[in-house]
Structures are given as structure tokens and as C-alpha cells.
VEXPADO-238401 format. One record per residue (C-alpha): residue number from 1; residue in three letters; x, y, z negated. Coordinates in nm, 3 decimals. Last residue first. Example, Ala and Ser with C-alpha at 12.3 -4.5 7.8 and 13.67 -1.06 7.14 Angstrom:
BEGIN
n,res,px,py,pz
2,Ser,1.367,-0.106,-0.714 $
1,Ala,1.230,-0.450,-0.780 $
This chain:
BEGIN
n,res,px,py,pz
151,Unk,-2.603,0.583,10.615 $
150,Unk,-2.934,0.618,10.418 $
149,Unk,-2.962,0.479,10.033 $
148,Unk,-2.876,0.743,9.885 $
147,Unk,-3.252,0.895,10.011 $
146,Unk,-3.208,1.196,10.206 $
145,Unk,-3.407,1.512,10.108 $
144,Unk,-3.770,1.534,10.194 $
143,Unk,-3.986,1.369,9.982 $
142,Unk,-3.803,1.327,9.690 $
141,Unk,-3.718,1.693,9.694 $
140,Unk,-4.042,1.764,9.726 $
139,Unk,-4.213,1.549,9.430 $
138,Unk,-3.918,1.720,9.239 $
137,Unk,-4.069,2.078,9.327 $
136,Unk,-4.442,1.999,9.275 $
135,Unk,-4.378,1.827,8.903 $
134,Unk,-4.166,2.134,8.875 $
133,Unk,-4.402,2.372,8.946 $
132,Unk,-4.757,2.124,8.762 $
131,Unk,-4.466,2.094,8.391 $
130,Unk,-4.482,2.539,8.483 $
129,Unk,-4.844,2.585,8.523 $
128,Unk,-4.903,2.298,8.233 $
127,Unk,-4.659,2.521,8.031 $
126,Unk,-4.897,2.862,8.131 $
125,Unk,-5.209,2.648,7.964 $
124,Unk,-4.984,2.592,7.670 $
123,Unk,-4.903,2.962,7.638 $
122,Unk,-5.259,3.059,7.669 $
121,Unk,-5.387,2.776,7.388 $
120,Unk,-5.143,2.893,7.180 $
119,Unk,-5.227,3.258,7.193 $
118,Unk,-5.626,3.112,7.154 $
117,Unk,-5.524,2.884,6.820 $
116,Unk,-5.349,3.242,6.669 $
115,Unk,-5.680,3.431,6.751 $
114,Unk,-5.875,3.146,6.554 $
113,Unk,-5.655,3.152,6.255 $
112,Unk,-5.657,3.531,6.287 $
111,Unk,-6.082,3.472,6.320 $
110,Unk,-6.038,3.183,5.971 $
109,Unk,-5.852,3.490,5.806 $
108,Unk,-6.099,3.727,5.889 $
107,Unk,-6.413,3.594,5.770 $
106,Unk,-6.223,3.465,5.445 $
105,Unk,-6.199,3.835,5.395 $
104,Unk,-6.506,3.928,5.441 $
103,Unk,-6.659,3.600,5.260 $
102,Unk,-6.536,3.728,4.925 $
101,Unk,-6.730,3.966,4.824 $
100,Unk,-7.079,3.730,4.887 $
99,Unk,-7.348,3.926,5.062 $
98,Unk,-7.258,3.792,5.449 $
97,Unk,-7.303,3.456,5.292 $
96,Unk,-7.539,3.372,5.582 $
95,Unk,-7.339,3.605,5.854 $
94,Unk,-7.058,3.452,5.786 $
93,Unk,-7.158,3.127,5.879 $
92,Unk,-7.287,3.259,6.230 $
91,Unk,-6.948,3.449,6.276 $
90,Unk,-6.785,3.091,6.261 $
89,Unk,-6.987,2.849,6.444 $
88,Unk,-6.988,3.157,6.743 $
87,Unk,-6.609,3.164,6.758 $
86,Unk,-6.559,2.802,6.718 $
85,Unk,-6.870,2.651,6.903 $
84,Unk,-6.963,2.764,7.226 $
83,Unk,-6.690,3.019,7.320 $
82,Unk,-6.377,2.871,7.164 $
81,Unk,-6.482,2.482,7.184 $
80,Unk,-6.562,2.581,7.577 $
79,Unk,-6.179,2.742,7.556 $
78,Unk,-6.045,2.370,7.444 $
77,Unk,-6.233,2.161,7.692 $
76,Unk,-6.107,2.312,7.970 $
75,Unk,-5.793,2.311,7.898 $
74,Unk,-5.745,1.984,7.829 $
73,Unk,-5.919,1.939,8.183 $
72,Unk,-5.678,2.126,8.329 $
71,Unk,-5.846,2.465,8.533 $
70,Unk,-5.925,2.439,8.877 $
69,Unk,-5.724,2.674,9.101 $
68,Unk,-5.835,3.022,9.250 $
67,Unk,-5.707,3.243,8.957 $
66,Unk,-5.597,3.017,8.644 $
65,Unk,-5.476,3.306,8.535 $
64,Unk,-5.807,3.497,8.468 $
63,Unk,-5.943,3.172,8.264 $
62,Unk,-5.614,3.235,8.041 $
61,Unk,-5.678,3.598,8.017 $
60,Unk,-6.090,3.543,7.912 $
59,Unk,-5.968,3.340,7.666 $
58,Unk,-5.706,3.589,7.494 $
57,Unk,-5.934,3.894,7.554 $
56,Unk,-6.221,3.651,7.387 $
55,Unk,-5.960,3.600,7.090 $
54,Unk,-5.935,3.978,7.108 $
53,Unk,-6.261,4.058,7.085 $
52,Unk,-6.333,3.804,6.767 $
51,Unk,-6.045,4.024,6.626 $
50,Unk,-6.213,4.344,6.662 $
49,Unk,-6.549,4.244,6.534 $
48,Unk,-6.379,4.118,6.192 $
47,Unk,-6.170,4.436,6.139 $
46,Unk,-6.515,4.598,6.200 $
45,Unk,-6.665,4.378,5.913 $
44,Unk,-6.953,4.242,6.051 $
43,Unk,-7.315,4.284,6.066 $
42,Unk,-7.330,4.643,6.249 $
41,Unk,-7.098,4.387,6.505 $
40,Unk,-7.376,4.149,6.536 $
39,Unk,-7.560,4.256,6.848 $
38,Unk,-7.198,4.316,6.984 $
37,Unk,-7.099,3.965,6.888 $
36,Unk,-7.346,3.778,7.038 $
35,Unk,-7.280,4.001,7.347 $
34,Unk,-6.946,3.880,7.341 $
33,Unk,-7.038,3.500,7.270 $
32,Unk,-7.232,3.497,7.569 $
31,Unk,-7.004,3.653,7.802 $
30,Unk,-6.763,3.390,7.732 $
29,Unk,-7.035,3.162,7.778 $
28,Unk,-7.127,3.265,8.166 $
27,Unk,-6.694,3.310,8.205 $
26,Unk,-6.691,2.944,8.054 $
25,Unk,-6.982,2.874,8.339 $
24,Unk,-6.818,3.029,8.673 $
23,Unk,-6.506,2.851,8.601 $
22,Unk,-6.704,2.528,8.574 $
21,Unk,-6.853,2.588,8.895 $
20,Unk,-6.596,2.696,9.024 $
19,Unk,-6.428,2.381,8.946 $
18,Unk,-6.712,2.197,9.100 $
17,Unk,-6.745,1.904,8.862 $
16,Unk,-6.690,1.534,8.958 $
15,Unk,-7.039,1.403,9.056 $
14,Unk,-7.196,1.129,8.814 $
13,Unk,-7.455,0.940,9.008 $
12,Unk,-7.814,1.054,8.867 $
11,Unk,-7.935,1.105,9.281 $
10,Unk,-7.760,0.776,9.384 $
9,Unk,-7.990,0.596,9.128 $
8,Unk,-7.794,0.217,9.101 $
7,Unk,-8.037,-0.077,9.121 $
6,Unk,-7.774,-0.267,9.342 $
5,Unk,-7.428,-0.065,9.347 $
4,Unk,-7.212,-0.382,9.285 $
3,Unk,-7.471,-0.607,9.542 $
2,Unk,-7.322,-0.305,9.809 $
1,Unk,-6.990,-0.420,9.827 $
């Protein structure tokens, strides 16, 4: 039904992402937010500058996992609201009350808040491993045992 596609731009058609692709970019901005925080870290408490390295440790061990298949899209989402926009969002506000007392240690409590949002983020990206196993496993058995129904 070409009349449906009349006036339609194939080259600004929406393509589905290349998973390596996307891969290849969250590993770009995880990258990113590490070097933001090394130029930073003489900024920082080094409490502070150790726990933003471990949420990245976290993230960068859930991308690692994911090995040669394409992350979930909830996924997905989630660690580029780490790297782009959590992490960075964050650090950046600290560093313009950096002189107040106080903003040290709310620095670190919002990054443990952070680091324990990246440990849950892991574990649910190993359940949607596990729900995608035995998804798999009783889409096999359906498939190839013998229905009830046969004589």
C-alpha cells in the first residue's frame, strides 16, 4: 500500500537501533562521566570520588554482562539516566555549593543513594536474564513435548 507511505522521507524513517551501536554509546558515556570525574576529583571529597567509581563499576558490570546480546530496553534507559544525567546532574550541583559545610555530606548520601539504585539496577537486569531462561525453556517444552491432546 504505497498511497499509506505517500510524501514519506525514506532517508528520516525511524530505524530500530543497532544494539551495538547502543552498547558501543553507554560505554562512549560511561567513559565520559569517568573522565568528568577525574578532572573533578581535586574538587570532591575523595569519599565522594570513590563512590561515583563504583556506581560506574556497577554500570559498566551490567553492560559487561549483557556480552553479545542487546540490552532490555528498560535497561537501557536506566544506565543512560546514570551516565548522562544522574551521576553527572549530581557532582555538577555539588560543585556550585562546593563552599557550603554541609554539601559534602549531602554529596555522599545522594552518590550511596545512587550506588544503591545501580546494585538494583544489576540485579534486575540479571532477573530479566533469568524471566528471558525460563521464558526460553517453557516456549521449548511447548514446542516440542507432546501435546495432551495426542493419542
Amino acid at each position: 500500500m504505497a498511497w499509506f507511505q505517500r510524501g514519506r522521507d525514506p532517508a528520516v524513517t525511524p530505524r530500530d537501533p543497532d544494539p551495538d551501536e547502543e552498547k558501543a554509546a553507554l560505554l562512549n558515556d560511561l567513559l565520559t562521566l569517568r573522565g568528568y570525574l577525574n578532572r573533578h576529583a581535586d574538587q570532591l571529597p575523595t569519599v565522594s570520588v570513590v563512590t561515583a567509581h563504583q556506581i560506574g563499576d556497577v554500570l559498566r558490570a551490567v553492560l559487561d554482562a549483557a556480552g553479545d546480546r542487546p540490552l532490555d530496553a528498560h535497561t537501557a534507559v536506566r544506565l543512560r539516566g546514570f551516565l548522562t544525567d544522574y551521576v553527572p546532574t549530581t557532582v555538577r550541583s555539588f560543585l556550585a555549593v562546593s563552599t557550603d559545610p554541609d554539601s559534602a555530606g549531602i554529596l555522599h548520601e545522594q552518590l550511596a543513594s545512587l550506588l544503591d539504585e545501580a546494585g538494583d539496577l544489576a540485579a534486575s537486569a540479571r532477573s530479566y536474564d533469568a524471566d528471558a531462561l525460563l521464558t526460553q525453556g517453557t516456549f521449548l517444552r511447548t514446542k516440542f513435548s507432546r501435546s495432551d491432546l495426542d493419542l
